[in-house]
Backbone as a chain_set.jsonl record, in Angstrom:
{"seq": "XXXXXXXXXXXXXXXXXXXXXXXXXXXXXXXXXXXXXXXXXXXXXXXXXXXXXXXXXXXXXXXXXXXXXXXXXXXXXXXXXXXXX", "coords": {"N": [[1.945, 163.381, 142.143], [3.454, 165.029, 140.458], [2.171, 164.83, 138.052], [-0.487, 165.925, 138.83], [0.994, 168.988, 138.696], [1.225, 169.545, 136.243], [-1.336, 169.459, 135.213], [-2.537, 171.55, 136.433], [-0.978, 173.827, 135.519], [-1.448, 173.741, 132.844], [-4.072, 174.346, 132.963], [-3.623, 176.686, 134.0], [-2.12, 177.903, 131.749], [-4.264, 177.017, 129.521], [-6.684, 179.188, 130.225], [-4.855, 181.585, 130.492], [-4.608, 181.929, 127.726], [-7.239, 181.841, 126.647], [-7.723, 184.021, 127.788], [-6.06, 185.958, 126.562], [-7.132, 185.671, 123.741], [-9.72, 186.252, 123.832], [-9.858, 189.292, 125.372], [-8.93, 191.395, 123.799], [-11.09, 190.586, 121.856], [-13.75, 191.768, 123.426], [-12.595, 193.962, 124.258], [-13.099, 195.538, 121.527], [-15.716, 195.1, 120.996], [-17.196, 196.576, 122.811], [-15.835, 199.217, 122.536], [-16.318, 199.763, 120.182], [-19.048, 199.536, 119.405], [-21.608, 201.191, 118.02], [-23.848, 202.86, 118.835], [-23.162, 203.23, 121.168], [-20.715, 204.698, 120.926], [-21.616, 206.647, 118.966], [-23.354, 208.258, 121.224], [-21.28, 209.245, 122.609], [-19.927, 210.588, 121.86], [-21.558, 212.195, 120.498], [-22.298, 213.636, 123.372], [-19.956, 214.761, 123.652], [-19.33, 216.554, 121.473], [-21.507, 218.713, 122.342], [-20.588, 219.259, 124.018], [-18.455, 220.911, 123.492], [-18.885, 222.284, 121.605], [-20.967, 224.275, 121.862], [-22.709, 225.803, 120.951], [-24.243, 224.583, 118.039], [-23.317, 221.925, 117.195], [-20.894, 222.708, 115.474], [-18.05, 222.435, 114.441], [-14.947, 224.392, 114.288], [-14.039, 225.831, 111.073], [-12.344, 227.605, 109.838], [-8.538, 228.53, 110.405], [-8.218, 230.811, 111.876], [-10.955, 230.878, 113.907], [-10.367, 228.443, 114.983], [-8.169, 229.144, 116.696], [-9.265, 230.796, 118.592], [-11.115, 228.919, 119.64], [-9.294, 227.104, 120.662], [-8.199, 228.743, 122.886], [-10.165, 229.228, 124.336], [-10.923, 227.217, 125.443], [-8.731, 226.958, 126.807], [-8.793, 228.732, 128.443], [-10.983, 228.471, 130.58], [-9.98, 225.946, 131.384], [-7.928, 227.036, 132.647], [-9.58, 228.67, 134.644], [-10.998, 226.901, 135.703], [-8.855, 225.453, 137.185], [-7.745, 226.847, 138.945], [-10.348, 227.561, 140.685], [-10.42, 225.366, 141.773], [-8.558, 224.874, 143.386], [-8.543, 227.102, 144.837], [-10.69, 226.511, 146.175], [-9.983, 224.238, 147.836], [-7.626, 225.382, 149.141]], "CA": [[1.927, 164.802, 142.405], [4.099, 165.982, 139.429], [0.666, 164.655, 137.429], [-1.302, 167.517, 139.311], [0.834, 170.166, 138.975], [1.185, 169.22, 135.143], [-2.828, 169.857, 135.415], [-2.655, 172.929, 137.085], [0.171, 174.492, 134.597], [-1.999, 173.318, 131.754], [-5.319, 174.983, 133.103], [-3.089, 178.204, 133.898], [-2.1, 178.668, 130.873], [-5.847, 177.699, 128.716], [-7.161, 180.57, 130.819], [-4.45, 182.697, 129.574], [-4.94, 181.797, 126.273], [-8.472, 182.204, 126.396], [-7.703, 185.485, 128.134], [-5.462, 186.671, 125.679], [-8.119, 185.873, 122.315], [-11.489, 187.019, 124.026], [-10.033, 190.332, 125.757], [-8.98, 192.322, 122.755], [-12.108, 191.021, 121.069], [-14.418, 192.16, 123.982], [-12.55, 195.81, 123.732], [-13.304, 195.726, 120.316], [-16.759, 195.221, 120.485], [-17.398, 197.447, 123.848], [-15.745, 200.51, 122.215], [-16.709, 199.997, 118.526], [-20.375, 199.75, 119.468], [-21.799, 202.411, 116.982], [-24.867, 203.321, 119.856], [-22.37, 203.736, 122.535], [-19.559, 205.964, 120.285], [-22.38, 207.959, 118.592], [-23.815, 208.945, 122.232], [-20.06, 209.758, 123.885], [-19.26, 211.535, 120.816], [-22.665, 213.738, 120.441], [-21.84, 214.013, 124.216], [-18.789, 215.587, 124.213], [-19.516, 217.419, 120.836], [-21.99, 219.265, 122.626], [-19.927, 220.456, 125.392], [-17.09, 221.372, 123.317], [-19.489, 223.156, 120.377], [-22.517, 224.801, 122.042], [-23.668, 226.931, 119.971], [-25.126, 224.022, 117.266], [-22.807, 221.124, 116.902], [-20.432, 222.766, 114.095], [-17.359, 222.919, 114.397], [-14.676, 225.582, 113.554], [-13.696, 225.449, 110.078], [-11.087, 228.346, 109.349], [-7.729, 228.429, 111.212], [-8.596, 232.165, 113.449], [-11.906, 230.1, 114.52], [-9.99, 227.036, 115.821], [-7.196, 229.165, 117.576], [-10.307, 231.479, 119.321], [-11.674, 227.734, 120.586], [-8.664, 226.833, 121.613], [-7.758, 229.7, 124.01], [-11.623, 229.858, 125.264], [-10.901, 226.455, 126.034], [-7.659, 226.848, 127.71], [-9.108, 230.06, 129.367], [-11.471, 227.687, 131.182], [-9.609, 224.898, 132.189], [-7.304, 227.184, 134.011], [-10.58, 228.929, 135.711], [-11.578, 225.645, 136.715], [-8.131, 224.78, 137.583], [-7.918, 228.376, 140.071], [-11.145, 227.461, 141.31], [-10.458, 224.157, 142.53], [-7.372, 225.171, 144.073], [-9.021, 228.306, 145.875], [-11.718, 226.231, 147.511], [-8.335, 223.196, 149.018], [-6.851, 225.953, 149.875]], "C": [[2.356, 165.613, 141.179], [2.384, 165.991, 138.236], [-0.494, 166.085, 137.456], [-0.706, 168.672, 138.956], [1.138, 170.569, 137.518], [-0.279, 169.934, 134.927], [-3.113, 171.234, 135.436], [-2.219, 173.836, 135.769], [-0.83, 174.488, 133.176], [-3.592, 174.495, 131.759], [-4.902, 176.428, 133.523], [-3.04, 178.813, 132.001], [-3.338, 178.624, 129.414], [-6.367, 178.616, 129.164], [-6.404, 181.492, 130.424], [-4.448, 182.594, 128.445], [-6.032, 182.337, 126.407], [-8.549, 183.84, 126.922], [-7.521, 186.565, 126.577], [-6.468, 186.855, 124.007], [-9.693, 186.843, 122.718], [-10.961, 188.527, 124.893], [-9.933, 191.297, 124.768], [-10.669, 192.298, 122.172], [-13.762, 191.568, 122.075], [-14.299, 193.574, 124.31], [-13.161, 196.368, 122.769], [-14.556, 196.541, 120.045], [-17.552, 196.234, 121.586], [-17.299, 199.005, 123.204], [-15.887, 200.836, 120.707], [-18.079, 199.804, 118.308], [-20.744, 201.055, 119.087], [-22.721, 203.193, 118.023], [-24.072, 204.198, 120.669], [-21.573, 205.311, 121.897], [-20.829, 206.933, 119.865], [-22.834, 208.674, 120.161], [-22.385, 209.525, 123.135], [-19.467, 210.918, 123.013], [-20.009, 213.006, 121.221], [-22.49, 214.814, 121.927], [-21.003, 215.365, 124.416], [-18.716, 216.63, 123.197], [-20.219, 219.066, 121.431], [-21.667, 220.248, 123.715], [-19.012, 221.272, 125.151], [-17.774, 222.315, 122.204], [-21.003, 223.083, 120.983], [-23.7, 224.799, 121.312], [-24.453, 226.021, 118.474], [-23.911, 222.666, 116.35], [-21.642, 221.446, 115.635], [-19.063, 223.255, 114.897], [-16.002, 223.782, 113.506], [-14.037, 225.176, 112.085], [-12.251, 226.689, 109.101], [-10.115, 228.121, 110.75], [-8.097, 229.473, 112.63], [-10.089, 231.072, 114.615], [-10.981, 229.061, 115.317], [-8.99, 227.401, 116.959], [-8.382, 230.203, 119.099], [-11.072, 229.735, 120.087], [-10.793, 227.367, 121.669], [-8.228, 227.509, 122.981], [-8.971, 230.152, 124.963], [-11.567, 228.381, 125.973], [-9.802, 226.016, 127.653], [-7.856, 227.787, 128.952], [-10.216, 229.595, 130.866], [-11.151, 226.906, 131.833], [-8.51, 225.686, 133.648], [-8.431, 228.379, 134.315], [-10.93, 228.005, 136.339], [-10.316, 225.082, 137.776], [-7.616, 225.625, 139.415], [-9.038, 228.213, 141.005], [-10.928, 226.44, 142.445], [-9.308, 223.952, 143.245], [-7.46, 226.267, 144.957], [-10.235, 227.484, 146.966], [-10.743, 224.461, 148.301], [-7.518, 223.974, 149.425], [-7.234, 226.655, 151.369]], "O": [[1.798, 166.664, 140.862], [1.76, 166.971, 137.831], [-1.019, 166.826, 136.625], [-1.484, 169.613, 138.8], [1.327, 171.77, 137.323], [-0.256, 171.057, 134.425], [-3.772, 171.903, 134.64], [-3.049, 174.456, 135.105], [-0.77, 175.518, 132.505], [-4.01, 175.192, 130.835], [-5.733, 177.33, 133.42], [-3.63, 179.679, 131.355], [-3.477, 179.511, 128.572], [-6.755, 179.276, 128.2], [-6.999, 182.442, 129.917], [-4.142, 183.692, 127.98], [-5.97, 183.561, 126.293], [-9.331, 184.678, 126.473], [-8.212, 187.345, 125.922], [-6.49, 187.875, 123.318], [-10.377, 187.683, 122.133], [-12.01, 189.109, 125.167], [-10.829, 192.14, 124.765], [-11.389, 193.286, 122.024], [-14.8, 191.719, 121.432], [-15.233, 194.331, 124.571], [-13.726, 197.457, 122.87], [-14.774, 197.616, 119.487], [-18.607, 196.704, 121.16], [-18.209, 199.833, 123.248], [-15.631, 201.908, 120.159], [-18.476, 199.863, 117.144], [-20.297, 202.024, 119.7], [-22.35, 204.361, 118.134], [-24.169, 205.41, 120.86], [-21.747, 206.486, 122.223], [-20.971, 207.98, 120.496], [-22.558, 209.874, 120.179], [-22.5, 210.149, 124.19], [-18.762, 211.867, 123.357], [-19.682, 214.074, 121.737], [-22.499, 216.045, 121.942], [-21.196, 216.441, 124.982], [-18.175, 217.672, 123.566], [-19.767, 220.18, 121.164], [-22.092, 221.326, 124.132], [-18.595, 222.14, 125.918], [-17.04, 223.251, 121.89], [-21.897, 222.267, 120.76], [-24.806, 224.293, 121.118], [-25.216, 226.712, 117.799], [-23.785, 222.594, 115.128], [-21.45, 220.534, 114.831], [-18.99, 224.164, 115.723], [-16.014, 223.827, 112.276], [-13.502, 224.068, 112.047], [-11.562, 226.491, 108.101], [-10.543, 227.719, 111.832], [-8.211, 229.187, 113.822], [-9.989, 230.745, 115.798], [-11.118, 229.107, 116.539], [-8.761, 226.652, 117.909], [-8.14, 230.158, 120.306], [-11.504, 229.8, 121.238], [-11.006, 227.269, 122.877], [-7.959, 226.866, 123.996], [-8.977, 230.961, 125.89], [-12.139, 228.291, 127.059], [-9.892, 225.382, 128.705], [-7.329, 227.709, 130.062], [-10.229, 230.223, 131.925], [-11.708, 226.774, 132.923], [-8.316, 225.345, 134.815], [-7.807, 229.42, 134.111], [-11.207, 228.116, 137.533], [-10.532, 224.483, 138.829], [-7.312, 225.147, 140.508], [-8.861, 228.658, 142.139], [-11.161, 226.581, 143.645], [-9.074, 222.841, 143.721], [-6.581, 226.446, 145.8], [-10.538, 227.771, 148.124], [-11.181, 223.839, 149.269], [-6.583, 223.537, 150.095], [-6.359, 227.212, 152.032]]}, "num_chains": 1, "name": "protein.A"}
């Protein structure tokens, strides 16, 4: 019996081994896929810079994004709290 659970203990922990080397490198290659990042990027570029993918490049520009952004989230945040209420 001790034989078996010798076995067992042994095949626990190659599975966590093998866990532990192939999960980082299956993050890796999931979120460092150039296809994937260029399309989540252009994505979110596009939602966050309309008007032609550019974003702001003086300081007044970046604080006018930020407050059109913030000006939004709490409309959305008013909204979605007026229709649970």
């Amino acid at each position: 019996m001790k034989f078996r659970t010798k076995s067992v203990a042994n095949g626990l922990e190659l599975f966590r081994m093998t866990l532990y080397v192939f999960f980082p490198v299956a993050v890796f290659y999931v979120f460092n896929f150039p296809e994937l990042f260029d399309r989540r990027v252009e994505d979110k570029r596009k939602t966050i810079f309309p008007e032609g993918n550019r974003p702001p490049l003086t300081l007044e520009e970046n604080q006018q994004l930020s407050e059109k952004i913030l000006a939004e989230r709490l409309q959305r945040k008013e909204s979605q709290q007026s229709t649970h209420s």
